[in-house]
C-alpha positions as CSV (number, residue, x, y, z in Angstrom):
1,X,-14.2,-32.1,-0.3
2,X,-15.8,-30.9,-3.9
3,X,-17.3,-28.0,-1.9
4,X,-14.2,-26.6,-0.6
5,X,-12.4,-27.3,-4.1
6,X,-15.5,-24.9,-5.2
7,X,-15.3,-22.4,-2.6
8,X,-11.3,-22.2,-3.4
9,X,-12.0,-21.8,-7.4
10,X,-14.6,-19.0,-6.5
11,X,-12.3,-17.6,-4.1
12,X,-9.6,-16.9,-6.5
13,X,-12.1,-16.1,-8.9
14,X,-13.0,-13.0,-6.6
15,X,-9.9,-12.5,-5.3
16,X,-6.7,-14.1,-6.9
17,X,-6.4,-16.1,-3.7
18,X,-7.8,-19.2,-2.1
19,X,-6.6,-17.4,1.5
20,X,-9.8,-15.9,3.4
21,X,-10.4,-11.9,2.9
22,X,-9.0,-10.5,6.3
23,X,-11.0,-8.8,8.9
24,X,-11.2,-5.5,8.6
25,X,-12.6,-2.6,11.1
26,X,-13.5,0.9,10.4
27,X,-11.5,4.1,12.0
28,X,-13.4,7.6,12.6
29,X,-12.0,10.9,13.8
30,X,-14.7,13.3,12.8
31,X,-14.1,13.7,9.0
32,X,-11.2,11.5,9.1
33,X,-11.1,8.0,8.3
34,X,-9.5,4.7,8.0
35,X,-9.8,1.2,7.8
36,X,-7.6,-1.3,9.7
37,X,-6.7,-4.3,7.9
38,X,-3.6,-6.7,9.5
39,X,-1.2,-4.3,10.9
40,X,-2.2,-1.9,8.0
41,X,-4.2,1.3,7.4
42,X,-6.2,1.1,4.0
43,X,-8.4,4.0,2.3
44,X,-7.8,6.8,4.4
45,X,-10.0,9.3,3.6
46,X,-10.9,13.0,4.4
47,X,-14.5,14.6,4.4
48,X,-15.3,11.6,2.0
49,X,-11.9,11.9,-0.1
50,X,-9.6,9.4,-0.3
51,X,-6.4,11.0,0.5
52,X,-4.7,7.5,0.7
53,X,-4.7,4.2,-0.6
54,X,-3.0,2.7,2.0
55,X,0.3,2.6,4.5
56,X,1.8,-0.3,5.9
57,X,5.2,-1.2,7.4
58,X,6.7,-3.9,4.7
59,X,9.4,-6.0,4.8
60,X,11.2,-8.0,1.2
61,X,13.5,-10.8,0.9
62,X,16.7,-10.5,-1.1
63,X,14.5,-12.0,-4.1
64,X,12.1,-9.3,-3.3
65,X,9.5,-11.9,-1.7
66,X,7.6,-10.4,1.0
67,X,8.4,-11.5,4.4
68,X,5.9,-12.8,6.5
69,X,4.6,-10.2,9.4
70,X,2.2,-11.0,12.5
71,X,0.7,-8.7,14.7
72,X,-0.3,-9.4,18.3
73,X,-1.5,-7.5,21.9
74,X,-3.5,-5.0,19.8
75,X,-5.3,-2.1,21.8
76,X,-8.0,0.1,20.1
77,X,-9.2,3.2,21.2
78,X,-11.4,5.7,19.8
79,X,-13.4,8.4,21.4
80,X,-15.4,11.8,19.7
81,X,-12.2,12.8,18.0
82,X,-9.6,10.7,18.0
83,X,-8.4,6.6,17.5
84,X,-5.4,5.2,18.6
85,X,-3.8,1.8,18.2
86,X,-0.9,0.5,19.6
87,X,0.9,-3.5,18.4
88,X,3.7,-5.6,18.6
89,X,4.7,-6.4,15.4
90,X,7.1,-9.8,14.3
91,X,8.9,-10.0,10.6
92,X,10.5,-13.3,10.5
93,X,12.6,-14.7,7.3
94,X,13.7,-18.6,8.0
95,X,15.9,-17.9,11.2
96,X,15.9,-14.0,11.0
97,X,13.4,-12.0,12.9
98,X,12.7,-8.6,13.2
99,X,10.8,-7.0,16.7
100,X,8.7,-4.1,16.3
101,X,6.2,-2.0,18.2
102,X,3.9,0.0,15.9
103,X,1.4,3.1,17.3
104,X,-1.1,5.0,15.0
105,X,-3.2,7.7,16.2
106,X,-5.6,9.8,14.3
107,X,-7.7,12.7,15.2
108,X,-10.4,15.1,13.8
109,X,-8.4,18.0,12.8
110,X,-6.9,15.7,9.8
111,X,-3.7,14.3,11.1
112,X,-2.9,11.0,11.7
113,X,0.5,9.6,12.6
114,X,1.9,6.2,12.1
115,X,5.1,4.9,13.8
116,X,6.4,2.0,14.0
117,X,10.1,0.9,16.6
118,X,12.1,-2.1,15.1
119,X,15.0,-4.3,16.1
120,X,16.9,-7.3,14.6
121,X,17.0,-9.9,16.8
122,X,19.1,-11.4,14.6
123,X,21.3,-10.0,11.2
124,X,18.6,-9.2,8.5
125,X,18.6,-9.9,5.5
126,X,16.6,-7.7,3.3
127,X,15.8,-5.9,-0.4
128,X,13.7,-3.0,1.8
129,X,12.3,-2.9,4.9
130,X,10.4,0.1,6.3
131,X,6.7,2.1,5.5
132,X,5.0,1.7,2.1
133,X,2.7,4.6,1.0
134,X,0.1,4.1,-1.9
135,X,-1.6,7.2,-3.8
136,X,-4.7,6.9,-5.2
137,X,-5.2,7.8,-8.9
138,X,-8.4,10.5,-8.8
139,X,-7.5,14.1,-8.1
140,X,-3.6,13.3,-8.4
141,X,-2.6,12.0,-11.9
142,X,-0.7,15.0,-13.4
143,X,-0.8,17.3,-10.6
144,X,2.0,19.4,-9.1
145,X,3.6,18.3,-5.6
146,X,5.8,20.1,-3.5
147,X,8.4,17.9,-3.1
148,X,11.0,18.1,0.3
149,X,14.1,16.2,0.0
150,X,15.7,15.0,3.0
151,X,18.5,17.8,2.6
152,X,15.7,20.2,3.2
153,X,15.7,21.5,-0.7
154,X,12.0,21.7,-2.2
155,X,10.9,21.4,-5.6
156,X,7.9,21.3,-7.3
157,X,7.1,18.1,-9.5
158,X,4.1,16.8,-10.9
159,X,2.6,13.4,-10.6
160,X,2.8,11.3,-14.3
161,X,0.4,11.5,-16.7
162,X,1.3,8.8,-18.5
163,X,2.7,5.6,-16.7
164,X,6.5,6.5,-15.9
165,X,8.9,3.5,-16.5
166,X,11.1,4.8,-14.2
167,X,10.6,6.7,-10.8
168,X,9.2,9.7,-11.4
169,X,10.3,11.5,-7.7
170,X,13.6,10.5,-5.9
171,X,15.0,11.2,-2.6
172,X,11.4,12.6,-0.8
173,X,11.5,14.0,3.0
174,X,7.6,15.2,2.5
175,X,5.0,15.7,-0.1
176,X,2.3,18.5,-0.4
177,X,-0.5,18.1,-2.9
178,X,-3.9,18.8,-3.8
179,X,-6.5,16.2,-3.1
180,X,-9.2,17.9,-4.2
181,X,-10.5,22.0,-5.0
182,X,-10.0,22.5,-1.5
183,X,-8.2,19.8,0.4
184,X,-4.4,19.6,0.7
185,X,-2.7,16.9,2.1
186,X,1.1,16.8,3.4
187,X,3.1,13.3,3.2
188,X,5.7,13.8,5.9
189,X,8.5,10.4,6.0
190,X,11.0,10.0,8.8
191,X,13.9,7.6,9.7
192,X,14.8,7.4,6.0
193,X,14.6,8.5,2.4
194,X,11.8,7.4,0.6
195,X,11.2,7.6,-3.4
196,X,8.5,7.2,-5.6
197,X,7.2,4.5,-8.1
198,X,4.5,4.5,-10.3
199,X,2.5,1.6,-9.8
200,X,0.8,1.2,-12.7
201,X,3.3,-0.6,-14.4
202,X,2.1,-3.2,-12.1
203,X,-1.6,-3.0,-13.3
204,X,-2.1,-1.2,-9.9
205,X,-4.1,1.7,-10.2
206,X,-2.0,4.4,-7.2
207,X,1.6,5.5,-6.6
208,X,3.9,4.0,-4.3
209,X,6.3,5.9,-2.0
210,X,8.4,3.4,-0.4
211,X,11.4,3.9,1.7
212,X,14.6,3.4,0.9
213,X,15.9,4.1,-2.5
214,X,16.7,1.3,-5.5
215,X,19.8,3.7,-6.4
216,X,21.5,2.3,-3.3
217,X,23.1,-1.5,-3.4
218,X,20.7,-4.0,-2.1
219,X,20.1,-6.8,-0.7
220,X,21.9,-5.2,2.4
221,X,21.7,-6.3,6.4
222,X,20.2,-5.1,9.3
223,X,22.8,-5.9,11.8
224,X,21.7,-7.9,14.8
225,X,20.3,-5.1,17.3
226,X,20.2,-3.0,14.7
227,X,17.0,-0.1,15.3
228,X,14.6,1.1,12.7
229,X,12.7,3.9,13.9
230,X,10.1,5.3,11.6
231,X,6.9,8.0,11.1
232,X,4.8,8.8,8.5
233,X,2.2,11.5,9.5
234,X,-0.4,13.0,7.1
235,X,-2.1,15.9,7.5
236,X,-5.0,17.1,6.0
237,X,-6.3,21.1,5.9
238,X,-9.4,22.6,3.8
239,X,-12.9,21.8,3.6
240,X,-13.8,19.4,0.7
241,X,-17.0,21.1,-1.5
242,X,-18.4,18.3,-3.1
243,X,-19.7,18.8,-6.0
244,X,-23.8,18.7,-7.0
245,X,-24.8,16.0,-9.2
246,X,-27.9,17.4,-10.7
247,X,-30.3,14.0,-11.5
248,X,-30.7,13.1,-14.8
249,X,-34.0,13.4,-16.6
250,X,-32.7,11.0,-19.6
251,X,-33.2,7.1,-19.4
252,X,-30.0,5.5,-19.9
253,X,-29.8,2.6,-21.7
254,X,-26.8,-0.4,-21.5
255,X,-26.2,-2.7,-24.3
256,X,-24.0,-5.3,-25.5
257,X,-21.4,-4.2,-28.5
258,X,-20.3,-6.3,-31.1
259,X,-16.9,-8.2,-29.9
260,X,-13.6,-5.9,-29.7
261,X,-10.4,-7.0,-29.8
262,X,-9.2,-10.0,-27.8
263,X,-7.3,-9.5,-24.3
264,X,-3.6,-10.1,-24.3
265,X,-2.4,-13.1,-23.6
266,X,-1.4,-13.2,-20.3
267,X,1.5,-15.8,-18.3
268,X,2.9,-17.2,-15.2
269,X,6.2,-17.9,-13.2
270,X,6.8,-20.8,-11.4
271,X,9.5,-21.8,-8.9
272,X,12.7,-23.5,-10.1
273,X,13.1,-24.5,-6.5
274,X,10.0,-26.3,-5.2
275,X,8.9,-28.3,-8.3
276,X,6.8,-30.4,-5.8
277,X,4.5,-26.7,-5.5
278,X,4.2,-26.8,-9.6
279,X,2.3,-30.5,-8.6
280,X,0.1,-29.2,-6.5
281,X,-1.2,-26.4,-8.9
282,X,-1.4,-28.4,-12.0
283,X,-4.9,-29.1,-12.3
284,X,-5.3,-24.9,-11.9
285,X,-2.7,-24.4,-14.3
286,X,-4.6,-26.2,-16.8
287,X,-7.9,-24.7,-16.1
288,X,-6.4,-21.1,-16.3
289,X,-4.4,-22.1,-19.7
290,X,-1.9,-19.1,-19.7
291,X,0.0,-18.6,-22.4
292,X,3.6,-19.1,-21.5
293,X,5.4,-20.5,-18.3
């Protein structure tokens, strides 16, 4: 018993979680790549570049919870140039339920597609339901983008510098950037408008393109056989040149400053609802000593 109460405090230590890491697998399509994770594609990467952070089909509560998803009858299939997956895919809220069939295919001439067929088996309930995008950082703070709105009007934009409090690109059909000197990527989002956040006012360090639009009323309902039907397909073009690193001839040396300023304090939320869930965390709760409930 004292060793799994350790392995939990080292978990969420590590990880902010006592829940076990998910499995993971590796996707290759000659210079394209991408890792699997849960019904999810993380890192997606070109020639060594990370063109992505991640894309996954997400679903939110009307208190903007996230909806439990399970995935099932998975099929994997990869060959000199290509990977394709195909999966059921079940979003379930109390008694409401969501059925969807997702496919993804990639291949080695940069494009990968990612589609994913839903119904409500049952009226739905929802904040936003549909594809979630993340942009890394590096190669894309303050750059331009070509950005297509889904009246087929383009206009060119720039990522944020500095963190935007607001959302910095609204209403986005497509977007065309620079990844790199020589790679360009194109974002192209179907079945609905999508808009941009940036997620660093979250401490996360990408962009998120979700779809949907907080502009519009919400929480709204997916009526009971109700379709969603939607695509996101990236495609890469260029050749990335990476850069020589010539090795350095200096010894570098690492030492200990005198101590800076302290951290801020930091907080947490608990439920008003379940006060039985604050009993179960107490003993964390006064370990982690946060500042303000």
């Amino acid at each position: 018993m004292i060793s799994s109460e350790l392995a939990n405090v080292d978990a969420i230590a590590l990880f902010g979680t006592s829940q076990a890491a998910p499995e993971q697998q590796k996707l290759t399509a000659g210079s394209l790549t991408a890792t699997w994770e849960q019904g999810a594609l993380r890192n997606i990467c070109y020639d060594g570049v990370e063109v992505l952070r991640g894309i996954a089909f997400l679903s939110r509560d009307d208190a903007w919870g996230n909806n439990p998803a399970k995935f099932a009858n998975l099929i994997m299939q990869e060959d000199d140039g290509h990977f394709r997956l195909a999966f059921d895919l079940v979003i379930t809220n109390d008694t409401q339920r969501l059925n969807a069939a997702a496919k993804i295919q990639g291949n080695s001439r940069g494009r990968l597609s990612f589609t994913v067929f839903a119904t409500a088996v049952s009226d739905f309930v929802t904040n936003r339901t549909g594809f979630t995008i993340l942009h890394p950082l590096e190669n894309i703070v303050g750059q331009p983008v070509d950005v297509t709105h889904t009246d087929g009007t383009q206009t060119l934009q720039r990522f944020p510098e500095n963190i935007s409090p607001g959302q910095p690109i609204f209403d986005i059909r497509a977007l065309t950037h620079q990844v790199g000197p020589e790679l360009t990527a194109t974002i192209l989002m179907e079945g609905a408008k999508f808009e941009m956040e940036d997620h660093r006012n979250w401490m996360d360090a990408s962009f998120k393109t979700y779809s949907g639009s907080l502009l519009d009323p919400w929480p709204y309902t997916i009526e009971r056989g109700e379709n969603i039907y939607q695509t996101v397909t990236l495609t890469v073009s260029g050749f990335n040149q990476p850069t020589k690193v010539q090795p350095s001839k200096k010894t570098i040396s690492v030492s200990l400053g005198e101590p800076a300023e302290a951290l801020p304090d930091f907080g947490t939320a608990l439920s008003l609802t379940d006060p039985a869930d604050v009993l179960e965390v107490s003993e964390l709760l006064d370990w982690a000593q946060p500042a303000y409930l």
